[in-house]
Each structure stands twice: as structure tokens, then as C-alpha cells.
C-alpha positions in Angstrom: 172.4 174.9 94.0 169.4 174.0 95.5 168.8 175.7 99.0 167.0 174.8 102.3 165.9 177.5 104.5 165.5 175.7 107.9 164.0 177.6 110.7 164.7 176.6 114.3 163.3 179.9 116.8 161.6 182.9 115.7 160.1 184.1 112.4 161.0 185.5 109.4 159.3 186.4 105.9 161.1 185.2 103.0 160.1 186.2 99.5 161.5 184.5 96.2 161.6 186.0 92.6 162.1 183.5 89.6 165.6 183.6 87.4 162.8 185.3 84.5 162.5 188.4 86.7 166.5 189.1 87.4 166.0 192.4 84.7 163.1 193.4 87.2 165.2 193.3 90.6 167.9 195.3 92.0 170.1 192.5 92.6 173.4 192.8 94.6 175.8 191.9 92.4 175.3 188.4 90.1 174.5 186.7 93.8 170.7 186.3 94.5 170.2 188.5 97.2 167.6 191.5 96.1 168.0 194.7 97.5 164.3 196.6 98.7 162.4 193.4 98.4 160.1 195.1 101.2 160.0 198.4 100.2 160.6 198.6 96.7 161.3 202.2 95.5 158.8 203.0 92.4 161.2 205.9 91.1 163.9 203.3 90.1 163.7 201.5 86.8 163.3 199.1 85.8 160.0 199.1 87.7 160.1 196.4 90.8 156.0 196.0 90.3 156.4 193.8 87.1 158.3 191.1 89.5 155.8 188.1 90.5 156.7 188.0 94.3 156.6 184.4 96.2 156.1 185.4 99.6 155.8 183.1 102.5 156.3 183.2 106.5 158.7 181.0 108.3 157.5 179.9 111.7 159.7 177.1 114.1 159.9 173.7 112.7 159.1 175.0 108.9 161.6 175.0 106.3 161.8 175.9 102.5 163.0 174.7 99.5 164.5 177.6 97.3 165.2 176.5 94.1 168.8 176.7 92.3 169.2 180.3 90.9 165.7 181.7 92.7 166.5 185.1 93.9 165.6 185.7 97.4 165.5 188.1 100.6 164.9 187.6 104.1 163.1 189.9 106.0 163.4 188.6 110.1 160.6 189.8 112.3 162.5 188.8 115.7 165.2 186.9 117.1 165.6 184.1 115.2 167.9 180.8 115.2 167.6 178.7 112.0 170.1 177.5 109.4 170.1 176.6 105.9 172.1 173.6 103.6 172.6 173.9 100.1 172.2 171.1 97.4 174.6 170.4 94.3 172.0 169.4 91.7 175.1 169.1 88.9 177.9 166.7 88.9 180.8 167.4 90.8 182.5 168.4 88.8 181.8 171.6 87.7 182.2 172.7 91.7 185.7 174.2 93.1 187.0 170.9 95.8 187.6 172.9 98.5 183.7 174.2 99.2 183.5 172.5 101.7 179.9 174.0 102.5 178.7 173.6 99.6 177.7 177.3 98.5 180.0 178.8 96.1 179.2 179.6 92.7 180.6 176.7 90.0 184.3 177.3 89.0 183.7 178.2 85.0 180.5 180.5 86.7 183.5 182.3 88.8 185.6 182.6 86.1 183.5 184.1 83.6 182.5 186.9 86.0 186.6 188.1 86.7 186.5 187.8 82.8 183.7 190.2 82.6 184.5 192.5 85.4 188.1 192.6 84.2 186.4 193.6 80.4 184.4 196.1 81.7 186.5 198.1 83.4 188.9 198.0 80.5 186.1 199.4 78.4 185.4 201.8 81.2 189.1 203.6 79.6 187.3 204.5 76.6 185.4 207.5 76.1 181.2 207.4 77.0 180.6 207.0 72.8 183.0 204.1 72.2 182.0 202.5 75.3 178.1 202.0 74.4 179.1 201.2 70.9 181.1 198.0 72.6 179.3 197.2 74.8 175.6 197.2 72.7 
């Protein structure tokens, strides 16, 4: 979904990172909140520096558009007050009927990743060798 940043009192930095840089990122979980945005640890790898970073400031009376499946982080430089609203950009069905805010994941989206965590951890019973040959 498509997602509005509105910002009411303060300000805040926002920066955005494109769906192509997700194996840049550490990401929390499959949601698109990125961890160290502002102070990106070089050590780690993948490296952060190959990201392009969208970076912009958030005064009162501005909003932004984040595109469905951007990546994001929010970095608030005082008290703030703002809000945000999400926008379903696919039919509706895909969506579960009870969101009634509008933000959760599509229902086949939410499936799939049970399905996966569930697989994982089953492969997690196997030794280190069989594991990385299943899950190449």
C-alpha cells in the first residue's frame, strides 16, 4: 500500500530506500522498517553504502507520499504530532476484511510468510550441511 506521511507539529527526517536495495538494508523482519538508517554500521555486510538513500525533512503542514513496498525510517528531531493513512492500490480483494486501517500485509502475502517461517525452522532440525544444501 501506498503511504502518507502527514506531519502536524514538530519535525522529523524521513529517509526511503527502493524495493531494489532490500539485500542492501538490515530490515526488521519482511516489514519496511530499516534498522541504522542513521548510523549505518560499515562492519556489517552486506555493506549499507551501496543503498541510494532518499532523504528528506518533514516540517508542519508537509506530508509525503511513500510508495507501496518503499522501505523507510523515521528519524524525529523533537516533539512531534503528525499521522499517516495508507492506500490500497490493489483490488480488494486480496486484503484481509477486517483491516479496518488499512495497513496489514495482503492475506496470500501473510500466508506465505507462516509457510516459510514454519519451513525454516523445520529445516533448522537438520544438521548445518543438509540445511545449506536445502535451502541453496
Amino acid at each position: 500500500m501506498d503511504h502518507v506521511f502527514i506531519q502536524v507539529t514538530g519535525k522529523k527526517q524521513i529517509v526511503l530506500f527502493s524495493l531494489g536495495d532490500a539485500q542492501h538494508l538490515y530490515l526488521s523482519g519482511c516489514k519496511s522498517e530499516v534498522l541504522n538508517a542513521g548510523s549505518p554500521e560499515p562492519d556489517k555486510s552486506p555493506p549499507f553504502p551501496k543503498v541510494r538513500r532518499y532523504e528528506c525533512s518533514l516540517e508542519a503542514g508537509d506530508d509525503l507520499l511513500t510508495p507501496a513496498l518503499w522501505f523507510h525510517t523515521v528519524i524525529s528531531e523533537e516533539f512531534v504530532v503528525g499521522g499517516n493513512s495508507f492506500r490500497k492500490h490493489l483490488p480488494w480483494e486480496p486484503y484481509d476484511t477486517t483491516d479496518t486501517r488499512g495497513n496489514r500485509d495482503p492475506v496470500a502475502a501473510s500466508r506465505a510468510v507462516q509457510i516459510l517461517d514454519r519451513a525454516l525452522k523445520t529445516l533448522a532440525e537438520l544438521s548445518e550441511e543438509y540445511r545449506d544444501f536445502y535451502t541453496c
